[in-house]
BATOR-873130 format. One record per residue: residue in three letters; residue number from 0; y negated, x, z negated of N, C-alpha, C, O in turn. Coordinates in steps of 0.2 Angstrom, whole numbers, plus 5000, padded with zeros to 4 digits. Atoms other than C-alpha are relative to their C-alpha. Layout:
BEGIN
(node "ALA",NUM,(Y,X,Z),(Y,X,Z),(Y,X,Z),(Y,X,Z)),
...
END
This chain:
BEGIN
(node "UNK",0,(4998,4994,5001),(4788,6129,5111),(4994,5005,4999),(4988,5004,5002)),
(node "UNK",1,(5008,4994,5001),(4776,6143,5105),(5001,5006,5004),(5006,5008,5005)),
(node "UNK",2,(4999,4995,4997),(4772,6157,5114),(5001,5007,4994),(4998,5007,4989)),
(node "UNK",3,(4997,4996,5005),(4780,6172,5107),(4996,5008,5003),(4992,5008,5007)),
(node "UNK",4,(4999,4993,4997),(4778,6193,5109),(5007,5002,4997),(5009,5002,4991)),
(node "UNK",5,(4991,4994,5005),(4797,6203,5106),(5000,5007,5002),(5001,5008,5008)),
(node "UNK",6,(5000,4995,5002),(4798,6218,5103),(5008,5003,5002),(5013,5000,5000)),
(node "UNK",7,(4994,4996,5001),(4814,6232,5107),(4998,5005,4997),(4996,5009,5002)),
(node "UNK",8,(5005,4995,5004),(4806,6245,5095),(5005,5007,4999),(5009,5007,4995)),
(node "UNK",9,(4997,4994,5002),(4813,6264,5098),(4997,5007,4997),(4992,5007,4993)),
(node "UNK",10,(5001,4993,5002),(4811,6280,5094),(4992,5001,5002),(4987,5000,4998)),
(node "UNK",11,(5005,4998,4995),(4799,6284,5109),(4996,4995,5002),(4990,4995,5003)),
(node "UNK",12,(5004,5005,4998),(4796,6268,5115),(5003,4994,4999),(5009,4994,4997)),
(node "UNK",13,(4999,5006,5003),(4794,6248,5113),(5001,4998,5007),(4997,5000,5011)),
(node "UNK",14,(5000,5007,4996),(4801,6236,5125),(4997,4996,4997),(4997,4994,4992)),
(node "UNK",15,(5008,5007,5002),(4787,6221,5128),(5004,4996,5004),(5007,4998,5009)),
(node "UNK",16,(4998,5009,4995),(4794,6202,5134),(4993,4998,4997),(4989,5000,4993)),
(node "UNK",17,(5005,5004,5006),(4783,6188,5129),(5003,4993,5005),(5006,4993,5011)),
(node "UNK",18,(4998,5006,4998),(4786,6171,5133),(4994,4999,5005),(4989,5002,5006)),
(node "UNK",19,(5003,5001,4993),(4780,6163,5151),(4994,4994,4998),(4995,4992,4993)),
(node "UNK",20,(5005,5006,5001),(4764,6149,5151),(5004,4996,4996),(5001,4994,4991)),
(node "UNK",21,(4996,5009,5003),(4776,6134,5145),(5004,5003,4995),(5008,4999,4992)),
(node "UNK",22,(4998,4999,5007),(4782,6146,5130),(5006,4997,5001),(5008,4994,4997)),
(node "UNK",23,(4992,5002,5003),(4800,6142,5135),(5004,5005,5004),(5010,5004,5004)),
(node "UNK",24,(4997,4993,4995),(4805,6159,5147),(4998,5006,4997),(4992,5007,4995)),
(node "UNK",25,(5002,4990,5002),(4806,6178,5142),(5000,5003,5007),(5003,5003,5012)),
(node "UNK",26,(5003,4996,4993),(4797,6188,5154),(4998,5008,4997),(4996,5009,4992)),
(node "UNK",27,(5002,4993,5002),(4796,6207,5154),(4991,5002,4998),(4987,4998,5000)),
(node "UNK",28,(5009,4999,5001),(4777,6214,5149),(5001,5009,4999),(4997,5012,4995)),
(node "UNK",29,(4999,4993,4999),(4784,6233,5152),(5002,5004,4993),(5007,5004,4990)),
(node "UNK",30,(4997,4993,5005),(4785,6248,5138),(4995,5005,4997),(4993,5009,5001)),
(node "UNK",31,(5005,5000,5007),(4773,6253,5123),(5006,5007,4999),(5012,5007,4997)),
(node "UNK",32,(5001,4991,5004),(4774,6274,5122),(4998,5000,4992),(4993,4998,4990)),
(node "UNK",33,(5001,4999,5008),(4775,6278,5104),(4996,5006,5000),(4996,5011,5004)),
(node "UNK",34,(5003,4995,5002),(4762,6288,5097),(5000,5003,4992),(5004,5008,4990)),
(node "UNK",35,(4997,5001,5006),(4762,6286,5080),(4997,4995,4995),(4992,4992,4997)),
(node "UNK",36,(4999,5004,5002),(4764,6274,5066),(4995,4996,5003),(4995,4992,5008)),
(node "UNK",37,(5006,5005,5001),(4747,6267,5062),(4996,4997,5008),(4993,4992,5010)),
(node "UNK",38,(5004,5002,4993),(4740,6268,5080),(5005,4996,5006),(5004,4993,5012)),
(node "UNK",39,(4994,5003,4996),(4758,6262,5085),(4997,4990,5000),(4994,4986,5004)),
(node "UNK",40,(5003,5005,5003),(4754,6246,5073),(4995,4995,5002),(4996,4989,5003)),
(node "UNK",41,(5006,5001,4998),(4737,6244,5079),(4999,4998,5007),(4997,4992,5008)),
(node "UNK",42,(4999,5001,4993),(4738,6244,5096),(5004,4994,5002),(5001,4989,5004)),
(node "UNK",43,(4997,5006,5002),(4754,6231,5096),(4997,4994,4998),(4999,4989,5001)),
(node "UNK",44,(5003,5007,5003),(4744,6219,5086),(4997,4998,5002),(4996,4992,5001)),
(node "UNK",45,(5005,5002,4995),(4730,6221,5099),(5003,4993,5006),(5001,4988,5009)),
(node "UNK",46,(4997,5001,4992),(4741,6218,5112),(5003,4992,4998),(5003,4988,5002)),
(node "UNK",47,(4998,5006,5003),(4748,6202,5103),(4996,4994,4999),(4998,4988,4999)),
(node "UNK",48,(5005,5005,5000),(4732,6195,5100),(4997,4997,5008),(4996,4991,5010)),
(node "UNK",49,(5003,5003,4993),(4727,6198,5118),(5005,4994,5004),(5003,4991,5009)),
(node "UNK",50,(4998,5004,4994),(4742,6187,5126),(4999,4994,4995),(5003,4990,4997)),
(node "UNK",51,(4998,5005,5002),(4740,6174,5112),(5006,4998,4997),(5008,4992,4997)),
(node "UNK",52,(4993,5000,5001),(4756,6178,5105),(4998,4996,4991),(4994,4997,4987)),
(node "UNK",53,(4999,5005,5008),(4761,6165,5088),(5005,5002,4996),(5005,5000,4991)),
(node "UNK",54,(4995,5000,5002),(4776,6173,5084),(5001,5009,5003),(4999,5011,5009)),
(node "UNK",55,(4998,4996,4998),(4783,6192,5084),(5009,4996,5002),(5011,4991,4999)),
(node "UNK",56,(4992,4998,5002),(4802,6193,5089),(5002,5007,5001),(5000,5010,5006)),
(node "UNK",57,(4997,4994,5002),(4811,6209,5084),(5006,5001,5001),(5011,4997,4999)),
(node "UNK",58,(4991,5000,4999),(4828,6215,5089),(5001,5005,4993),(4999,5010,4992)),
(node "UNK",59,(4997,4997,5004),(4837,6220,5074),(5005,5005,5002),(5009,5002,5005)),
(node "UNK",60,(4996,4997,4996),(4848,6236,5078),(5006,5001,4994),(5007,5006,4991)),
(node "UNK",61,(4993,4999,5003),(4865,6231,5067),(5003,5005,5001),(5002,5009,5005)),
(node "UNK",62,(4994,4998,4998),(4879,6241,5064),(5005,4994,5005),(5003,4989,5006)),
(node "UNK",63,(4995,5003,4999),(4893,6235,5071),(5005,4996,4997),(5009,4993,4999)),
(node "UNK",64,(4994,5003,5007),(4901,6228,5053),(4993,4993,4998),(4994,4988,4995)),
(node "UNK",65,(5007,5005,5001),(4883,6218,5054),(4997,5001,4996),(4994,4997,4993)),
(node "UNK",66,(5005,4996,5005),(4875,6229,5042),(4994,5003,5001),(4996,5008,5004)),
(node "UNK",67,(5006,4995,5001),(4860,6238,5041),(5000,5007,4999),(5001,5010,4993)),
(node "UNK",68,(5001,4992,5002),(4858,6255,5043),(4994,5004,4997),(4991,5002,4992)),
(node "UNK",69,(5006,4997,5002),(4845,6266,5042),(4995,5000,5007),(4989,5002,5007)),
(node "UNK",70,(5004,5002,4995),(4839,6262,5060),(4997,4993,4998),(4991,4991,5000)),
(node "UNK",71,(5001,5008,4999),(4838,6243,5057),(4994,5001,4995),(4989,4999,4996)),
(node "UNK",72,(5005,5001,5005),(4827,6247,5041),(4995,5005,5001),(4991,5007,4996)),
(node "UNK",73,(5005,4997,4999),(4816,6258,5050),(4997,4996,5005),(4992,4999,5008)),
(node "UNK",74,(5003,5005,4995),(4813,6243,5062),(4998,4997,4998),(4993,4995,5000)),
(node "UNK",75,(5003,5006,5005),(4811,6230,5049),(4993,5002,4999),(4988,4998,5000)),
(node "UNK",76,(5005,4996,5003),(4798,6243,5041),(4994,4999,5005),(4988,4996,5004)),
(node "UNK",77,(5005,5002,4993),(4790,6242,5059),(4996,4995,5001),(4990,4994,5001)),
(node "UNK",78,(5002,5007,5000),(4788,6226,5060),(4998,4996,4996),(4994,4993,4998)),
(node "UNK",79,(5005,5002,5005),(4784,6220,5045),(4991,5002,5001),(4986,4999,5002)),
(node "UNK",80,(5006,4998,4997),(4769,6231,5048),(4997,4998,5001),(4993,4995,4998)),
(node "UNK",81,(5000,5002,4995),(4767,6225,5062),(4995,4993,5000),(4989,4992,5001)),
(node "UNK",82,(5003,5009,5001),(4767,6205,5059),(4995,5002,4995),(4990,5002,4998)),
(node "UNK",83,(5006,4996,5005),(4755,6212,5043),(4994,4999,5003),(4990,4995,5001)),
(node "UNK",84,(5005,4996,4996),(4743,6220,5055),(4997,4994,5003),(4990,4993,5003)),
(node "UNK",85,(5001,5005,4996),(4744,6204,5066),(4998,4994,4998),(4996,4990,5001)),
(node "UNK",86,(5000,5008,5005),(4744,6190,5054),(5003,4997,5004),(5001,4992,5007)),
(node "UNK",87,(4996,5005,4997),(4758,6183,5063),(5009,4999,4999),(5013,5004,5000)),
(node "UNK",88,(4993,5002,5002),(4776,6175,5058),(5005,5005,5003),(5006,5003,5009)),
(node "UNK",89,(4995,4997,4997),(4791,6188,5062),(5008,4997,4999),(5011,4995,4994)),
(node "UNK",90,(4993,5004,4999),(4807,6183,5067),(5003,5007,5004),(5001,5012,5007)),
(node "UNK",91,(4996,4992,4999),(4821,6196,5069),(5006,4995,5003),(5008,4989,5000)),
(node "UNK",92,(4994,5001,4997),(4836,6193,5081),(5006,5006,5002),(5004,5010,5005)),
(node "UNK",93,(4995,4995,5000),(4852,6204,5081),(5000,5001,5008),(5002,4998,5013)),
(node "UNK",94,(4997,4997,4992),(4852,6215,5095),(5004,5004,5004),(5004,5005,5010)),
(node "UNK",95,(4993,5000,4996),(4869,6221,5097),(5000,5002,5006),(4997,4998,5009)),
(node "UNK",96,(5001,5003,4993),(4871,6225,5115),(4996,4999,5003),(4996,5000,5009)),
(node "UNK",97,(5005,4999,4995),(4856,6222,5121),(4998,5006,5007),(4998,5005,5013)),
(node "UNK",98,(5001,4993,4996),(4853,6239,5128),(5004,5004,5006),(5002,5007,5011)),
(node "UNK",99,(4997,5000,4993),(4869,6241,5136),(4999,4994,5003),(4999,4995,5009)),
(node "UNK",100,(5000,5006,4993),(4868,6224,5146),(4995,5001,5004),(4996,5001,5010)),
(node "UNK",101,(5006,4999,4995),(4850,6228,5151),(5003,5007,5005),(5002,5005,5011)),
(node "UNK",102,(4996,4995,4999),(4859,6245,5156),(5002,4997,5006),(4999,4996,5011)),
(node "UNK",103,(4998,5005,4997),(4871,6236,5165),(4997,4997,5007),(4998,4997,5013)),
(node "UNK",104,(5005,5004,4994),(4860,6225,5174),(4997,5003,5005),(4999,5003,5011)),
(node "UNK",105,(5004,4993,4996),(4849,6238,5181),(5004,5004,5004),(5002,5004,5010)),
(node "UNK",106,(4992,4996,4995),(4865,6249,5189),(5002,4995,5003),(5001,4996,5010)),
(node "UNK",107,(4998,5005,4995),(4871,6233,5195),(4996,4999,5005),(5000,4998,5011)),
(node "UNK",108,(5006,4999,4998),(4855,6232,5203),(4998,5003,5005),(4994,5002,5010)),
(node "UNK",109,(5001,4994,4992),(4857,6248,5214),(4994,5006,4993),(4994,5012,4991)),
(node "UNK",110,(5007,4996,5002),(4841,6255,5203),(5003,5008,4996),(5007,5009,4992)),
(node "UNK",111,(4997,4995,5001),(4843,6273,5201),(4998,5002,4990),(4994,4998,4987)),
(node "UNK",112,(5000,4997,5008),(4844,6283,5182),(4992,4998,4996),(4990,4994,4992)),
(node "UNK",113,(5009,5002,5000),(4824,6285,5182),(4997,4996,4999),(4992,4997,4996)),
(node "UNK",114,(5003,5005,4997),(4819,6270,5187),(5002,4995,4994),(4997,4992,4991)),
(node "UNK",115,(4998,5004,5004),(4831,6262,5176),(4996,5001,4989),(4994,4997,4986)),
(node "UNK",116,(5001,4997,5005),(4826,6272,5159),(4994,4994,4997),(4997,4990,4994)),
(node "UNK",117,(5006,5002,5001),(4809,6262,5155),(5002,4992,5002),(5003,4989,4997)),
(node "UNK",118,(4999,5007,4999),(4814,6245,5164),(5005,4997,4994),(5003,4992,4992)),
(node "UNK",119,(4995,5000,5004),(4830,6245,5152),(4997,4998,4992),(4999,4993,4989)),
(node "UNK",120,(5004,4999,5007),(4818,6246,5136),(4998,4992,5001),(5002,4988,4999)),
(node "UNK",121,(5003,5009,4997),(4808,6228,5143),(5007,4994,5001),(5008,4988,4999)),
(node "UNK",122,(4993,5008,4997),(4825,6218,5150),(5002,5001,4993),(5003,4995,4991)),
(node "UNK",123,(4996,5002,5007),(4832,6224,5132),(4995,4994,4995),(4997,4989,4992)),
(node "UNK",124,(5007,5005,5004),(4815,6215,5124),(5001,4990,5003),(5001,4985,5000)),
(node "UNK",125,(4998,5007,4999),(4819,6200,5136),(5004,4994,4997),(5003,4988,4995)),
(node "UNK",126,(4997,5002,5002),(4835,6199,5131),(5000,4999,4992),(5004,4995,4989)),
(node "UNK",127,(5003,5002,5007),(4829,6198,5115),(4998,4993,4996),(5001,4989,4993)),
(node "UNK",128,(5004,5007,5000),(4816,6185,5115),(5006,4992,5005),(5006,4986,5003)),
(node "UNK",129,(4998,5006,4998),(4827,6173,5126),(5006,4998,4996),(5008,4992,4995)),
(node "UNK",130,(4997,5002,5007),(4840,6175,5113),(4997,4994,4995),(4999,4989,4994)),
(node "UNK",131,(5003,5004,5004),(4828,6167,5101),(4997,4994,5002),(4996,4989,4998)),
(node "UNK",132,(5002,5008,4997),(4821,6154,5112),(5005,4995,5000),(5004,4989,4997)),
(node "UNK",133,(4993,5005,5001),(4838,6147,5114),(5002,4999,4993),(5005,4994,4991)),
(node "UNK",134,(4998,5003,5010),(4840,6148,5093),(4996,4994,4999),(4998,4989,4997)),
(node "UNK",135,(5002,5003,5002),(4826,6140,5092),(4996,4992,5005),(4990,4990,5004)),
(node "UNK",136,(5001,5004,4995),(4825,6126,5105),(5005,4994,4996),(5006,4988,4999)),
END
């Protein structure tokens, strides 16, 4: 298994996973404040270089009918970039739900409002990535 970086790519901020040593676990790696595009882009790519990552994954954000909005194709746009910038292969996973389960999880947790807000961002990136691992295992 290759080691990966994924991505939950919002407004304000990115949720970071990335795969564990043995490239076969999604582990959080925190939450990438948005500044703007090009230094978004840049930084990202660094940060992908720096863990050795071979592979982006990206959560794609469906409608509900499994279509494309206009959010989904302003994440694709991202990430194309992105993989671009980094010279590395992108893989897009439906992310659906992600956001509330991470949600979810965190309140189950005990973890108050605050606390959860940013962690939520990363468990969704998890949830992301270990999505993909199991596709592609």
């Amino acid at each position: 298994m290759r080691r990966a970086l994924a991505l939950d790519v919002g407004e304000r901020r990115v949720g970071l996973a990335r795969t564990d040593a043995t490239g076969t676990l999604a582990v959080p790696h925190g939450v990438y404040v948005r500044t703007d595009w090009e230094k978004d882009v840049r930084a990202l790519a660094e940060l992908a270089r720096q863990l050795g990552a071979e592979a982006l994954v990206v959560g794609l954000p469906l409608n509900m009918d499994g279509t494309e909005g206009e959010q989904a194709r302003r994440v694709r746009a991202f990430a194309e970039a992105l993989a671009k910038e980094a010279q590395l292969p992108l893989h897009f996973v439906d992310e659906r739900w992600t956001t509330e389960e991470a949600v979810r999880v965190l309140r189950e947790a005990g973890l108050p409002w605050r606390k959860r807000k940013g962690k939520a961002d990363a468990l969704s990136a998890v949830l992301i990535l270990q999505a993909w691992l199991e596709r592609v295992r």
